[in-house]
VOPAVO-421272 format. One record per residue (C-alpha): residue number from 1; chain; y, z, x. Coordinates in Angstrom, 1 decimal. Last residue first. Layout:
@seq = NUM mol = A north = Y up = Z east = X
...
# end
This chain:
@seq = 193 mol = A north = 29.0 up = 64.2 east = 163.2
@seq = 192 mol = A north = 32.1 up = 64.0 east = 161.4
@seq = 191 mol = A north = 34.8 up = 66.5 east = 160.8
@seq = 190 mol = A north = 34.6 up = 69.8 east = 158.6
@seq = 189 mol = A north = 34.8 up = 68.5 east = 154.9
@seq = 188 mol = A north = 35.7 up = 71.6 east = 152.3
@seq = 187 mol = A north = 32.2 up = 71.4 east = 150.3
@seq = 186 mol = A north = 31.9 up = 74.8 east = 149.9
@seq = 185 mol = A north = 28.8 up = 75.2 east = 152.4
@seq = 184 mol = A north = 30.4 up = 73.6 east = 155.1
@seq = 183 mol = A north = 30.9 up = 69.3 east = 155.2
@seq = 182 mol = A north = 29.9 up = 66.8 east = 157.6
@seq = 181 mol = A north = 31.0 up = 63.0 east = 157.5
@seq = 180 mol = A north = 28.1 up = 60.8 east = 159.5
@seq = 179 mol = A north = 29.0 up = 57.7 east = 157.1
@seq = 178 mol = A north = 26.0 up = 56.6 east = 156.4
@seq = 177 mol = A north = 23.3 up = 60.0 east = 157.3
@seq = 176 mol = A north = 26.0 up = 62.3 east = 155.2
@seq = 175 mol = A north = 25.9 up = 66.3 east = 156.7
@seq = 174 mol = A north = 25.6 up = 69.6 east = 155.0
@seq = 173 mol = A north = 26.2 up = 72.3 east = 157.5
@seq = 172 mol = A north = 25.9 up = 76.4 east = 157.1
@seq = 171 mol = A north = 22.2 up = 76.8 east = 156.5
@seq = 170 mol = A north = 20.8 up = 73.9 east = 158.7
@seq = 169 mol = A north = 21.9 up = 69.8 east = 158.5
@seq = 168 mol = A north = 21.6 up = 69.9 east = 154.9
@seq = 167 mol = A north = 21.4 up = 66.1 east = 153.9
@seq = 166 mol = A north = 24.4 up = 64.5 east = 151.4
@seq = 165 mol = A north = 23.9 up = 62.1 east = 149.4
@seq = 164 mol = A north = 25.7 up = 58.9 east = 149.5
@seq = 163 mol = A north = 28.9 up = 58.4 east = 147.3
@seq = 162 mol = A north = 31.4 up = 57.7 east = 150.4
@seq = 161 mol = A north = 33.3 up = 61.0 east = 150.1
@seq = 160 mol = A north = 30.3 up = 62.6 east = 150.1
@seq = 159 mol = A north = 27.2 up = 63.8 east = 147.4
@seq = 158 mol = A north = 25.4 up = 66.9 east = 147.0
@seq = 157 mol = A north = 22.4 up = 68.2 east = 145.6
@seq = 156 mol = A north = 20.7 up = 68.2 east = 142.0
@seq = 155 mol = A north = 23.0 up = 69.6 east = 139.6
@seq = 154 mol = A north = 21.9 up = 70.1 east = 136.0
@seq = 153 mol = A north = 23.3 up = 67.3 east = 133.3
@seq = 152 mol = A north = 22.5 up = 68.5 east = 129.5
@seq = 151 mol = A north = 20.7 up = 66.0 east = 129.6
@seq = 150 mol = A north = 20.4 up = 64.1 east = 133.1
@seq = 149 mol = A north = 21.7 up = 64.1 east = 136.1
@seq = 148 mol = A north = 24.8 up = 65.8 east = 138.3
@seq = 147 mol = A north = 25.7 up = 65.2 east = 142.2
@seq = 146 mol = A north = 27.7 up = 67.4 east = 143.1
@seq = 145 mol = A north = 30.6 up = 66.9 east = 145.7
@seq = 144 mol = A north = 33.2 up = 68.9 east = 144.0
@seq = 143 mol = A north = 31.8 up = 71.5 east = 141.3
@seq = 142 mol = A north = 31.4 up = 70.3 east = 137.9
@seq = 141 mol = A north = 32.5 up = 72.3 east = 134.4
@seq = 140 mol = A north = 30.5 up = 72.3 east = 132.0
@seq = 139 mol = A north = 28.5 up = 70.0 east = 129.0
@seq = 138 mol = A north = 28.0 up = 67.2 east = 130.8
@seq = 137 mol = A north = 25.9 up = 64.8 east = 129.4
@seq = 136 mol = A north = 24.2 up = 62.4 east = 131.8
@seq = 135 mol = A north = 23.6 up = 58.8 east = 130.6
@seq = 134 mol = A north = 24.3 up = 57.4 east = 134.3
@seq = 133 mol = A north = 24.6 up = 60.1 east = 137.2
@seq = 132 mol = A north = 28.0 up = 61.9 east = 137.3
@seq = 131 mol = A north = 28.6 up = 62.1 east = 141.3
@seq = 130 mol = A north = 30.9 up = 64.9 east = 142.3
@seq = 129 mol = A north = 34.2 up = 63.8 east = 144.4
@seq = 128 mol = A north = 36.7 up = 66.1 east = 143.3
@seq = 127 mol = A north = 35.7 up = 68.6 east = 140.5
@seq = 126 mol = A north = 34.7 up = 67.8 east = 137.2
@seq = 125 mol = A north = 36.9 up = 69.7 east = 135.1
@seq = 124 mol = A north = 36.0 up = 70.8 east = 131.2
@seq = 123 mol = A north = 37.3 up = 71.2 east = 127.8
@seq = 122 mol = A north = 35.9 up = 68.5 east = 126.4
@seq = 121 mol = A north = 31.6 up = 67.3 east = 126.9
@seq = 120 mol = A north = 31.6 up = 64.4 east = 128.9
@seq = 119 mol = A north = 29.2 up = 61.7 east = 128.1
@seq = 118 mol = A north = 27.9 up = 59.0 east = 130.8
@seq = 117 mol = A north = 26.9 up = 55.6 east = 129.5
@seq = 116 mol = A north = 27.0 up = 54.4 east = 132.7
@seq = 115 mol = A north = 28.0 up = 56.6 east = 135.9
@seq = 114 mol = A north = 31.0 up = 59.2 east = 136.1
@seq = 113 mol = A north = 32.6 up = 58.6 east = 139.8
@seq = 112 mol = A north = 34.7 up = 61.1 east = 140.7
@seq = 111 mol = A north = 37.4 up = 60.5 east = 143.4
@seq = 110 mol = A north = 40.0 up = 62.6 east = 142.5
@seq = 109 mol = A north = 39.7 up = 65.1 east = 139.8
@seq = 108 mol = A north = 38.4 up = 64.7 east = 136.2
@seq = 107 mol = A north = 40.4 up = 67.5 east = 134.0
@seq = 106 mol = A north = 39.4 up = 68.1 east = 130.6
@seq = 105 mol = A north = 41.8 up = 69.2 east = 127.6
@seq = 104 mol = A north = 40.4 up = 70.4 east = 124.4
@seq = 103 mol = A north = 42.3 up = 70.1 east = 121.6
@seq = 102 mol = A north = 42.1 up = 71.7 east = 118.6
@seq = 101 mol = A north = 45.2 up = 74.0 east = 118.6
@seq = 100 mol = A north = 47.2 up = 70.9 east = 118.5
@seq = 99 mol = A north = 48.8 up = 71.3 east = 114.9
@seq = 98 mol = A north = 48.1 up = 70.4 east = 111.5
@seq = 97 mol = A north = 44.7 up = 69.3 east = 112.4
@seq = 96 mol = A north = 42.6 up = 72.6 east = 111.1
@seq = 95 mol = A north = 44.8 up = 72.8 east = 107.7
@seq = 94 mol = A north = 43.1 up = 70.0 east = 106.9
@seq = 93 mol = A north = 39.6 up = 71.1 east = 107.4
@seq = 92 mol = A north = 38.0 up = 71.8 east = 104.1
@seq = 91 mol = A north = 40.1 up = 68.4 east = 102.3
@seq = 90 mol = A north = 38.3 up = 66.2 east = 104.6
@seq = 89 mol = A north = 40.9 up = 63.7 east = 105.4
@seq = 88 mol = A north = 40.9 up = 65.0 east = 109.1
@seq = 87 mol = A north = 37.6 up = 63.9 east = 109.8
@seq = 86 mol = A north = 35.6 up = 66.8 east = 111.3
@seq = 85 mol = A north = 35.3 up = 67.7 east = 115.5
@seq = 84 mol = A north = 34.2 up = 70.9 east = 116.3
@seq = 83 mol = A north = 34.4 up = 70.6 east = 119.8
@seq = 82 mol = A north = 37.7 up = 68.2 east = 120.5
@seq = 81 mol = A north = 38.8 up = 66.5 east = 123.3
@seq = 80 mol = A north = 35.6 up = 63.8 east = 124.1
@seq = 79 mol = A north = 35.2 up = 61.2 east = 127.1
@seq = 78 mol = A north = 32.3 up = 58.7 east = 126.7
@seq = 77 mol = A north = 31.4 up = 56.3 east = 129.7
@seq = 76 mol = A north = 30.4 up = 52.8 east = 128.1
@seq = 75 mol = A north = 30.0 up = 51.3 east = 131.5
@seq = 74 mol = A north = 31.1 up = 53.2 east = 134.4
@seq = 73 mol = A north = 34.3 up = 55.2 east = 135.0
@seq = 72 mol = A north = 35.3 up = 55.3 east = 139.1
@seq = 71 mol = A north = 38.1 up = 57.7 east = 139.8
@seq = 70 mol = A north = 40.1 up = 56.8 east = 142.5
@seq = 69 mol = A north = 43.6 up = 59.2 east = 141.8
@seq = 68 mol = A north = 42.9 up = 61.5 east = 139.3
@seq = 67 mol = A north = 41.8 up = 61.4 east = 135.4
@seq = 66 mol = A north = 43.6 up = 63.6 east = 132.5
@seq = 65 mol = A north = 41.9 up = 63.5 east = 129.1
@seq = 64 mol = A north = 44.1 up = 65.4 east = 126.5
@seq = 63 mol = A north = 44.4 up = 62.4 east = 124.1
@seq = 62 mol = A north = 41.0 up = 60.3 east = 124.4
@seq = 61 mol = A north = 40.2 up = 57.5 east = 127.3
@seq = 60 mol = A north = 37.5 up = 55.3 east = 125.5
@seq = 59 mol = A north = 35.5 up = 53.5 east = 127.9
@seq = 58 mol = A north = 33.9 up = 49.8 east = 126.8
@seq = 57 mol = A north = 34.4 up = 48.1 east = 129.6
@seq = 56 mol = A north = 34.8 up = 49.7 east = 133.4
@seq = 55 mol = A north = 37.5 up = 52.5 east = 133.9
@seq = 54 mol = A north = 38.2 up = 51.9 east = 137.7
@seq = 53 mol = A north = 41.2 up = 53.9 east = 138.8
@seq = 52 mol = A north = 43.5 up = 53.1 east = 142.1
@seq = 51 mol = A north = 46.4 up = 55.6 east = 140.9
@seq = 50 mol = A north = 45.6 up = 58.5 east = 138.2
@seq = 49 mol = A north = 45.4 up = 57.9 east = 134.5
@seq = 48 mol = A north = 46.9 up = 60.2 east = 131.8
@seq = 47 mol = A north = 45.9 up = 60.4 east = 127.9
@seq = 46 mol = A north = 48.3 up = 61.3 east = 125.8
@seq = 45 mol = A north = 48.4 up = 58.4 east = 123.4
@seq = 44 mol = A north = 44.9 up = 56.9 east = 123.6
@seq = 43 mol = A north = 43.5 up = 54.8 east = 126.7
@seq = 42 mol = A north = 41.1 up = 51.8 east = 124.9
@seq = 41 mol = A north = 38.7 up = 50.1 east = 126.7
@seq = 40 mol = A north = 37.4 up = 46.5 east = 125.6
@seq = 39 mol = A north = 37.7 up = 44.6 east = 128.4
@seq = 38 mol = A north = 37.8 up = 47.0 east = 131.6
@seq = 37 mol = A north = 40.7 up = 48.9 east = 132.9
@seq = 36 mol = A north = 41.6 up = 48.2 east = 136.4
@seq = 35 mol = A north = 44.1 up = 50.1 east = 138.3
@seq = 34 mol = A north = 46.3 up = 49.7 east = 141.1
@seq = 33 mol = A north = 49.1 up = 52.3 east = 140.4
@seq = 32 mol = A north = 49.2 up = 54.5 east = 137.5
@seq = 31 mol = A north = 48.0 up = 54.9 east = 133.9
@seq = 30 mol = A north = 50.1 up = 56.8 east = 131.4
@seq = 29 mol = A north = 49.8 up = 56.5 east = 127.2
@seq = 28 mol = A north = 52.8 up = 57.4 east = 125.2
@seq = 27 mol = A north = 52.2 up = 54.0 east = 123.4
@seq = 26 mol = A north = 48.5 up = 53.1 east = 123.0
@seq = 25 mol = A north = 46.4 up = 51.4 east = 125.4
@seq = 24 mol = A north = 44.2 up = 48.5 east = 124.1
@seq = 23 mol = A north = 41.6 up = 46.4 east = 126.0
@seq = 22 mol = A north = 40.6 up = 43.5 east = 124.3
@seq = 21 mol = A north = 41.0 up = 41.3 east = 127.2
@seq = 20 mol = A north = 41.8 up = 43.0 east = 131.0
@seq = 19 mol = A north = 44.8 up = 45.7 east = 131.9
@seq = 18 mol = A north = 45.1 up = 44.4 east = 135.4
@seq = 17 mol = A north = 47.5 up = 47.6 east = 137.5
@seq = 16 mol = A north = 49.6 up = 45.9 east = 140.3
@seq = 15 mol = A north = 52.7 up = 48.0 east = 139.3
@seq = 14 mol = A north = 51.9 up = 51.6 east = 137.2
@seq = 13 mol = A north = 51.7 up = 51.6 east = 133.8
@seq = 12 mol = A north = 54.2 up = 53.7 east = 131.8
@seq = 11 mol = A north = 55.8 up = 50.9 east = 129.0
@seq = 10 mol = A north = 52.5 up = 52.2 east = 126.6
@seq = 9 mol = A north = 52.4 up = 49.6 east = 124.0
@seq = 8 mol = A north = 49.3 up = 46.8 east = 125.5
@seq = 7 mol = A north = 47.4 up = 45.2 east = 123.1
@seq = 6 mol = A north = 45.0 up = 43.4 east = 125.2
@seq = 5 mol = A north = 44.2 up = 39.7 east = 124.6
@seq = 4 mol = A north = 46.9 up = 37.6 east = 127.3
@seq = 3 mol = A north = 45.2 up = 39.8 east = 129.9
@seq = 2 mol = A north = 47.9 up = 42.2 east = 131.3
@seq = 1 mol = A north = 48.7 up = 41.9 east = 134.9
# end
């Protein structure tokens, strides 16, 4: 469903996906399955979009930004794909955008959840599950299950599956008191308690 106010040219979006007003996604653009992207998003020509994604309003998905399957994007979230960005029409730099060299890809893996008015640095993954507190600025890469705040973004603790932090249960076990998931010191989920 495509709100009757989006501008909506990319012909690779996934069934059941609501593409809400003001939204725009550009030609050569791909978003899967059971989405929802938030009024006044815009997905950019290159970008890619997992299945059963959230990108709440106001998120700009740039060229080289690739998000996995369940990814939550909060409020005013701010993806980047270049590090020494300049206008293009600046005569010192033109040479600079001739080609691709300048972009930076990053890699969001499934089930991330990037909070309001996050920023993430280019170039980057942030691995599956971590927790992206609100107005953090990420400037590397994320391991799965952290939980990351403020600026630059530091990690402090672990999250599960379910978003809730994680407690450690002695040396070798980290455990979740909702869900009673428990997890080994990489993260790799070992059963429930």
């Amino acid at each position: 469903m495509y709100h009757s106010h989006a501008l909506v040219e990319s012909e690779d979006i996934g069934e059941s996906t609501r593409i809400w007003a003001f939204a725009h996604v550009m030609r050569g653009a791909k978003i899967g399955k059971n989405c929802n992207i938030g009024d006044h998003a815009f997905v950019e020509c290159g970008a890619v979009i997992g299945d059963d994604v959230t990108i709440k309003n106001g998120v700009c998905v740039w060229e080289g930004v690739t998000i996995g399957n369940g990814v939550f994007v909060g409020p005013n979230a701010v993806f980047t794909n270049d590090m020494y960005p300049r206008s293009p029409r600046l005569d010192a730099v033109q040479n600079r955008y001739s080609n691709r060299d300048w972009l930076r890809r990053t890699h969001v893996h499934e089930g991330v959840t990037i909070g309001a008015n996050a920023t993430i640095i280019c170039g980057i993954t942030l691995g599956s599950y971590c927790f992206i507190g609100a107005s953090a600025v990420v400037t590397q890469d994320v391991s799965s299950h952290a939980r990351m705040i403020g600026c630059p973004a530091r990690e402090r603790g672990f999250v599960c599956r379910c978003a809730h932090t994680l407690t450690a249960d002695n040396a070798d076990v980290w455990s979740c008191p909702e869900c009673r998931r428990r997890y080994d010191n990489t993260m790799k989920e070992i059963g429930f308690a």
